[in-house]
C-alpha positions as CSV (number, residue, x, y, z in Angstrom):
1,X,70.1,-30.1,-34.3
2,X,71.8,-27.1,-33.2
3,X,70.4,-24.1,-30.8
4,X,70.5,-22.0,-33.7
5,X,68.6,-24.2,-36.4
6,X,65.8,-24.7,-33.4
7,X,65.4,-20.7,-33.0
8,X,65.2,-20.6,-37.2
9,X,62.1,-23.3,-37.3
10,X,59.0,-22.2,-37.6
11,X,56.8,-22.2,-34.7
12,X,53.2,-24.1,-34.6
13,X,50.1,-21.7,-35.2
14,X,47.8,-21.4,-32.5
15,X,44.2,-21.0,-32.7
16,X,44.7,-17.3,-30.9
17,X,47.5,-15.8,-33.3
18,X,44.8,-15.8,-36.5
19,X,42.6,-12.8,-36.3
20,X,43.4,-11.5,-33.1
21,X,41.1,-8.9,-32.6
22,X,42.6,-5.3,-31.7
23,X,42.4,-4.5,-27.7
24,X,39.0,-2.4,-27.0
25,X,39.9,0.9,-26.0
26,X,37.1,1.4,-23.5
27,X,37.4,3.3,-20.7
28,X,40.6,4.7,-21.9
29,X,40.1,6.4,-25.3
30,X,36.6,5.9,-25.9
31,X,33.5,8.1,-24.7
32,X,30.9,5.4,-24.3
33,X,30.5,2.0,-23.3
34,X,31.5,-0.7,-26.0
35,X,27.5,-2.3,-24.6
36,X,25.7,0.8,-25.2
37,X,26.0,0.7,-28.9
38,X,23.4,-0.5,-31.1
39,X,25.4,-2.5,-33.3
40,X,27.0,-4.3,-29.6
41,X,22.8,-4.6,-28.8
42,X,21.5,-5.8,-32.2
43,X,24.5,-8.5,-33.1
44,X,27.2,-10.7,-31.6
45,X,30.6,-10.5,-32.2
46,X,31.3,-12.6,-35.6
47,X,34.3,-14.0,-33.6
48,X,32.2,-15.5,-30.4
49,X,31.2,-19.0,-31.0
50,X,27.4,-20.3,-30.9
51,X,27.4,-21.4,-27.6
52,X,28.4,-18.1,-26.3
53,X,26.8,-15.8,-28.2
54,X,25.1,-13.3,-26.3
55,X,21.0,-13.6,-26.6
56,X,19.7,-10.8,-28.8
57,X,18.6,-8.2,-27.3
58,X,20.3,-8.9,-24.2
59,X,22.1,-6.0,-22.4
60,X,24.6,-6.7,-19.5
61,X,23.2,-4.4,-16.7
62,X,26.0,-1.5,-15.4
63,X,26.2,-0.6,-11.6
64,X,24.3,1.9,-12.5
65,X,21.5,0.3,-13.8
66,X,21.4,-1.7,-10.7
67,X,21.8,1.2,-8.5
68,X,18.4,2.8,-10.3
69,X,16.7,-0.5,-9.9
70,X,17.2,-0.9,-6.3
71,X,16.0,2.6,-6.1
72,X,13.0,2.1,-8.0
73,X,11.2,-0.8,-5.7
74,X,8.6,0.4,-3.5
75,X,8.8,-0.4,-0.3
76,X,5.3,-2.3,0.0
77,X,7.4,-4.8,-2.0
78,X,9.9,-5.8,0.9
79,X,9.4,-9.2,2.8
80,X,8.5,-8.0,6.1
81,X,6.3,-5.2,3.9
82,X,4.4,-8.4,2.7
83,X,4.1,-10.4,5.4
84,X,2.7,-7.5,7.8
85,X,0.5,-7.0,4.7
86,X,-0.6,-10.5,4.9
87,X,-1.3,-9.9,8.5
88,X,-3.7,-7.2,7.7
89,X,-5.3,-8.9,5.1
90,X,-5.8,-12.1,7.4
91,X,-7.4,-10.1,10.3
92,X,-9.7,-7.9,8.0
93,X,-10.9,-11.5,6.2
94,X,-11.7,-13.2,9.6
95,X,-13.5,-10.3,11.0
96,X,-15.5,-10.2,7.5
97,X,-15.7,-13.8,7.1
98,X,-18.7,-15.5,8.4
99,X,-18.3,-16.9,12.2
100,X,-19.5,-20.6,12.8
101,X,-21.6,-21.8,15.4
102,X,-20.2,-21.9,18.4
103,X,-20.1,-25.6,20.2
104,X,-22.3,-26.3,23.0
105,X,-19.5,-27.3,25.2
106,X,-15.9,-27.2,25.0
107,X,-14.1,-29.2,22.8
108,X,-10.7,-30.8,24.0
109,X,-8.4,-32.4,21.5
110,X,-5.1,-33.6,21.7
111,X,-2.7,-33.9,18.7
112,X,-0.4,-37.4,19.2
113,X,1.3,-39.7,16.7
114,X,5.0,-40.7,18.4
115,X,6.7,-40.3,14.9
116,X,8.6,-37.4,14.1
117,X,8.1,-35.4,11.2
118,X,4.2,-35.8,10.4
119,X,3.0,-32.2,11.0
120,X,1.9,-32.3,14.4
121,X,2.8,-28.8,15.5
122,X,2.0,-27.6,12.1
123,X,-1.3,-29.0,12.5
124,X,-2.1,-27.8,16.1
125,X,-1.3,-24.1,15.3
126,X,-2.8,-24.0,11.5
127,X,-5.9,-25.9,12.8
128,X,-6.0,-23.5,15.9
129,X,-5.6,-20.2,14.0
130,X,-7.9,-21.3,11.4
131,X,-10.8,-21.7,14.0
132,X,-10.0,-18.5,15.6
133,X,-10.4,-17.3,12.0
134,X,-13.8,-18.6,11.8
135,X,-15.0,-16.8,15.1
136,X,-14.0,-19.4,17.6
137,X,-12.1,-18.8,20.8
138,X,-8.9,-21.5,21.2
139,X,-6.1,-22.4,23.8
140,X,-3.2,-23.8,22.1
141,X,-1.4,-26.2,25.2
142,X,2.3,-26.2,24.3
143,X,3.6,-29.7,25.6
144,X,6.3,-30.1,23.4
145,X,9.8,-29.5,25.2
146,X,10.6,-28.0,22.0
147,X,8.2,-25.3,22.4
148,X,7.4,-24.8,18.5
149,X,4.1,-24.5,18.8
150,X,4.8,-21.5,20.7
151,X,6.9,-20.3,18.6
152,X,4.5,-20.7,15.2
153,X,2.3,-18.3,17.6
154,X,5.0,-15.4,18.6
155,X,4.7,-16.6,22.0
156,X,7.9,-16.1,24.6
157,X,9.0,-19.4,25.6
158,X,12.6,-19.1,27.0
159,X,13.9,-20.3,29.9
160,X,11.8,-19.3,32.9
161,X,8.4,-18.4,31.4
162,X,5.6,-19.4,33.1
163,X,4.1,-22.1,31.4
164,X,3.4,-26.2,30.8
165,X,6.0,-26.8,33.3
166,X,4.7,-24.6,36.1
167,X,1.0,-25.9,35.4
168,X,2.1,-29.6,35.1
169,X,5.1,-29.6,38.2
170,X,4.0,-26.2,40.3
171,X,0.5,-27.0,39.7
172,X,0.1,-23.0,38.8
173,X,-3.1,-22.0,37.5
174,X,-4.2,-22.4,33.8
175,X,-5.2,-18.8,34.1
176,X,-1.4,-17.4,35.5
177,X,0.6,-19.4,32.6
178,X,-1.8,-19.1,29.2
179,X,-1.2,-15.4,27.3
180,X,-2.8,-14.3,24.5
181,X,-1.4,-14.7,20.7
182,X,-0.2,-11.2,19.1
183,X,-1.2,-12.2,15.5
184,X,-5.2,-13.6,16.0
185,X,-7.7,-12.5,18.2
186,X,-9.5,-15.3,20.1
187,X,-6.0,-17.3,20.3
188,X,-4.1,-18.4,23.8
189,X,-1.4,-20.0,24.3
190,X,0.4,-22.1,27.4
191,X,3.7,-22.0,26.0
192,X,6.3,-24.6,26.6
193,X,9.8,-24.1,27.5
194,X,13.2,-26.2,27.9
195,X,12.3,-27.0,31.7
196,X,9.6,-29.5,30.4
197,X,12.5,-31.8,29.6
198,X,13.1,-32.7,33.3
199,X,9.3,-32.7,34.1
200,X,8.5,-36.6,33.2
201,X,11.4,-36.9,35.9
202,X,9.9,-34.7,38.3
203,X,6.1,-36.1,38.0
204,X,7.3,-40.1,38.7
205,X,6.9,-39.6,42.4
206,X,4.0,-37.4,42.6
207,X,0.7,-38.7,43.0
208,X,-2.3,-39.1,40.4
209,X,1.0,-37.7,37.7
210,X,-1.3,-39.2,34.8
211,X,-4.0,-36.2,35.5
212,X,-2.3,-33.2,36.3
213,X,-3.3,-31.6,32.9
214,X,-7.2,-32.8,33.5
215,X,-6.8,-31.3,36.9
216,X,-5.8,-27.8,35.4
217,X,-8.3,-28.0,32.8
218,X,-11.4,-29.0,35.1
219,X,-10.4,-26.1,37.5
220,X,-10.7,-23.2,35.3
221,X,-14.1,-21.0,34.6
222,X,-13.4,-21.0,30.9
223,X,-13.7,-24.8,30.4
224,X,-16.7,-26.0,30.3
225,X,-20.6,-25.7,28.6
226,X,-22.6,-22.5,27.7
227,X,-24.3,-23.2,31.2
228,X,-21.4,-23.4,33.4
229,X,-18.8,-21.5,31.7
230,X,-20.7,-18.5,30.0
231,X,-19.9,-17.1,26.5
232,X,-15.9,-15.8,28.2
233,X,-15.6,-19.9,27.5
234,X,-13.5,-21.8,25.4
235,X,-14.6,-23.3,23.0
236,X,-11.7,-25.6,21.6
237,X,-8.6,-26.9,23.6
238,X,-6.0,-28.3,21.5
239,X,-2.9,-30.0,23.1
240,X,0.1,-30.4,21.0
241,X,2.0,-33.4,22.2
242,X,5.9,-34.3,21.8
243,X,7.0,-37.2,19.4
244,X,7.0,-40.3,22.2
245,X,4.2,-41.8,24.1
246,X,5.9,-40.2,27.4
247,X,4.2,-39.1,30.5
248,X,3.4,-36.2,28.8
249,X,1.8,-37.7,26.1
250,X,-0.5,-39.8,28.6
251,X,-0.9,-36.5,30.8
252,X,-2.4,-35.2,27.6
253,X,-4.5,-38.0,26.3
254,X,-6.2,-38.1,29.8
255,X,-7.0,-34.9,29.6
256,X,-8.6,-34.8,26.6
257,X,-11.9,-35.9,25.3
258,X,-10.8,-36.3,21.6
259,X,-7.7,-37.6,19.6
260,X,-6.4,-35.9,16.2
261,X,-4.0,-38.0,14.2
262,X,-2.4,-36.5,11.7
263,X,-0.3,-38.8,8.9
264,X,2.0,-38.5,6.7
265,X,1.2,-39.3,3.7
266,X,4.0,-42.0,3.4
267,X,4.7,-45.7,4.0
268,X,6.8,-44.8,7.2
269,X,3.8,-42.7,9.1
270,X,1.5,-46.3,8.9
271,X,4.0,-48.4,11.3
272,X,3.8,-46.2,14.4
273,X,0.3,-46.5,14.0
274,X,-1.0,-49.7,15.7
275,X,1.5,-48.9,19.1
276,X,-0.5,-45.4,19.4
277,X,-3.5,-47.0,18.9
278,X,-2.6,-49.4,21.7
279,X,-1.6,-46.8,24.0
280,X,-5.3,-45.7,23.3
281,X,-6.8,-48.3,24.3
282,X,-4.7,-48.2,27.7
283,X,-5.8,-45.2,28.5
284,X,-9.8,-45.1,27.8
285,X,-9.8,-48.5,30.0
286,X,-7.9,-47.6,32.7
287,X,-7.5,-43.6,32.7
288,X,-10.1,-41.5,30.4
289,X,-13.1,-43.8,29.2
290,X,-14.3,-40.3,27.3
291,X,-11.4,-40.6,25.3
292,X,-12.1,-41.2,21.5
293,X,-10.0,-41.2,18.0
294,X,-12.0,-38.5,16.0
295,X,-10.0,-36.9,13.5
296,X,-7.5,-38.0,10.8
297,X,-5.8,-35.8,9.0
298,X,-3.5,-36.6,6.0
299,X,-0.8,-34.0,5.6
300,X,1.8,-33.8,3.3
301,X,0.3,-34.7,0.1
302,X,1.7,-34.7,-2.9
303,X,-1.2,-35.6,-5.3
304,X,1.5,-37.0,-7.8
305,X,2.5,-40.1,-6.3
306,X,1.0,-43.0,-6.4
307,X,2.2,-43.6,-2.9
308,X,0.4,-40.8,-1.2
309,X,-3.0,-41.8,-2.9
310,X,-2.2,-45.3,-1.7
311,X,-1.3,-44.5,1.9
312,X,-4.7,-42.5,2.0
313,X,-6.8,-45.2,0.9
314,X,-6.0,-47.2,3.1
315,X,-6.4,-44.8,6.3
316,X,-9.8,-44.4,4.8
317,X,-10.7,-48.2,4.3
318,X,-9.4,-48.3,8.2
319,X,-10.7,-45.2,10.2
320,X,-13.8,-44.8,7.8
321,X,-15.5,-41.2,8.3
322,X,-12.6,-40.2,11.0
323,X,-10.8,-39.2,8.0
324,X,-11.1,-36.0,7.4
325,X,-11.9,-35.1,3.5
326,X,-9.7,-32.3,3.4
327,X,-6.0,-33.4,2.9
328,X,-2.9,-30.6,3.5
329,X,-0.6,-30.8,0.6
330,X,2.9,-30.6,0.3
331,X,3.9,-26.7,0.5
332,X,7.1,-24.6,0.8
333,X,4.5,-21.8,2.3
334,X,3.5,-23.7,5.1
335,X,7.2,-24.8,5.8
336,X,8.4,-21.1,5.8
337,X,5.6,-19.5,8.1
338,X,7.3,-20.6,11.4
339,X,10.3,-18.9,10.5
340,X,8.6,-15.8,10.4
341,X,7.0,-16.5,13.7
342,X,3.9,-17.0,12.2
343,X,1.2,-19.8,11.2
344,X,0.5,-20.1,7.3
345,X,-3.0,-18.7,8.0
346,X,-1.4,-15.3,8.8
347,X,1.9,-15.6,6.4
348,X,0.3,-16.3,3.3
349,X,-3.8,-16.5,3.6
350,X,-4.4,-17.2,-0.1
351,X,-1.9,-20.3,-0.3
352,X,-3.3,-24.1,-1.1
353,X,-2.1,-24.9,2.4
354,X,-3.8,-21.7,4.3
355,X,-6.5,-23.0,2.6
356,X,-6.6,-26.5,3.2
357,X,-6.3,-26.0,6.5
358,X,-9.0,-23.2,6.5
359,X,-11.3,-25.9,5.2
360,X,-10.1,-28.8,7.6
361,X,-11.2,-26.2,10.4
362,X,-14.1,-25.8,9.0
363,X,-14.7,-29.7,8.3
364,X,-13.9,-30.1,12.2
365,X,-16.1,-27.6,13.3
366,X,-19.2,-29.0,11.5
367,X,-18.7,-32.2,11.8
368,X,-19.0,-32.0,16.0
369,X,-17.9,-34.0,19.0
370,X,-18.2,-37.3,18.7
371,X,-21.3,-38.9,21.2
């Protein structure tokens, strides 16, 4: 076949050469936008397919549509708006909301479970702000190298802050290194910086390194009974511990006159269980006879799964009434409030996790020390 008699034969017919609709004029000829007619708002093109076919009553938004919208939101509707609102509303309900009884003495706990990843700093500072909420006054002990406890609380914690490494190595006084917390009143804190790292090091060599905390503790005014202490006491001490069974750890769990666990509600957070347990036992023979496991809290629970109900049951069927009734569920609100430099009870008040842990507070608080 020649060049010629290839140029004469007719070419295939493409889906595109049938019906081609003319070129829109817009913004060239025409005066308004091809979108803002009604027929454009009321029907597709007949040439769009099914799939595509816009949704009636649809309208693709201009940039100036946008540019009114943005315009148009109040400023009480911003993030930071809402979460200072929050803030607000957190202080005005505590200071309304009833106070409980305060205890008799004060209360020490420390918050331990070697795995990672169960909600032990979430516990410390939601359990912590939650009492302050109900009229009791709390010292958060940052022992974490971390330091997230401090900063769930706004606390300063960078390098060279006085805190858990001065009291622990300098042997500084409790009342030189705890400040109080900007976002509740009746809140301290004893923050924790990086220099904690090196301080299970630095305590090998020096004597009685087990009860440095205890020592701390014992020598302040505001530690102690109604009798001893006066009403500038306080009332709970909560310790939140790293993820190992450290020096630290044991510092802590000598210090301290009762044990909160908190588990995950998952397979994994049972197998750590019996060595902490163990380490327990260690300590209340040889160390802290006082010492005694008297909270259990399941955190993380996701009421769907079979798993979590299972893991709970048996906790229960173990540790009996040490398990407290209240369970934290899973929650995207209590995950965010750190990153905000806040705890959940400030962050979002009215959320199933501010409120669970509002009621574990409350469940520890009534239930009392155990005798």
């Amino acid at each position: 076949m020649t060049e010629g008699d290839q140029r004469d034969q007719v070419q295939p017919e493409f889906s595109t050469d049938r019906n081609t609709p003319p070129e829109r004029d817009y913004p060239q000829n025409a005066h308004s936008h091809p979108q803002d007619t009604d027929a454009a708002r009321q029907a597709p093109p007949e040439d769009v397919s099914r799939e595509t076919a816009p949704v009636s009553g649809y309208r693709v938004k201009t940039a100036a549509d946008l540019a009114a919208f943005s315009t148009s939101i109040a400023d009480a509707e911003t993030p930071l708006a809402r979460a200072a609102e929050n803030i607000v509303l957190a202080r005005i309900g505590s200071q309304s909301r009833p106070a409980m009884p305060r205890p008799t003495a004060t209360r020490t706990f420390v918050v331990a479970n070697q795995k990672g990843g169960v909600g032990k700093t979430t516990s410390t500072v939601n359990v912590a702000a939650a009492l302050a909420q109900l009229g009791q006054r709390v010292l958060v002990i940052d022992l974490d190298p971390q330091g997230n406890a401090s900063t769930a609380l706004s606390v300063e914690h960078f390098q060279g802050t006085p805190g858990t490494y001065e009291l622990l190595v300098d042997g500084m006084p409790l009342a030189d290194v705890a400040v109080a917390a900007p976002e509740l009143l009746g809140l301290d804190v004893v923050p924790a910086t990086i220099d904690l790292a090196g301080a299970e090091i630095e305590l090998v060599s020096v004597v009685a390194r087990e009860s440095r905390l205890q020592k701390a503790l014992r020598a302040d005014p505001r530690v102690g009974d109604a009798e001893t202490a006066g009403e500038d006491r306080w009332d709970y001490v909560i310790i939140d511990c790293p993820p190992s069974l450290g020096l630290l750890t044991i510092n802590a769990l000598v210090a301290g006159a009762e044990l909160l666990i908190p588990i995950q509600a998952e397979y994994y957070a049972l197998e750590g269980l019996g060595q902490l347990l163990k380490t327990v036992d260690m300590v209340r023979a040889h160390l802290n006879p006082d010492l005694a496991v008297s909270t259990i809290l399941i955190t993380m629970f996701d009421a769907r799964t079979r798993l979590a109900s299972g893991v709970a049951d048996e906790v229960k069927a173990h540790f009996g009434d040490q398990v407290l009734r209240t369970y934290i569920p899973r929650s995207v609100r209590v995950s965010e409030a750190p990153s905000y430099g806040q705890t959940v009870m400030t962050y979002d008040p009215g959320s199933p996790g501010a409120l669970s842990y509002l009621e574990a507070a409350r469940e520890i608080a009534t239930k009392g020390a155990p005798r």
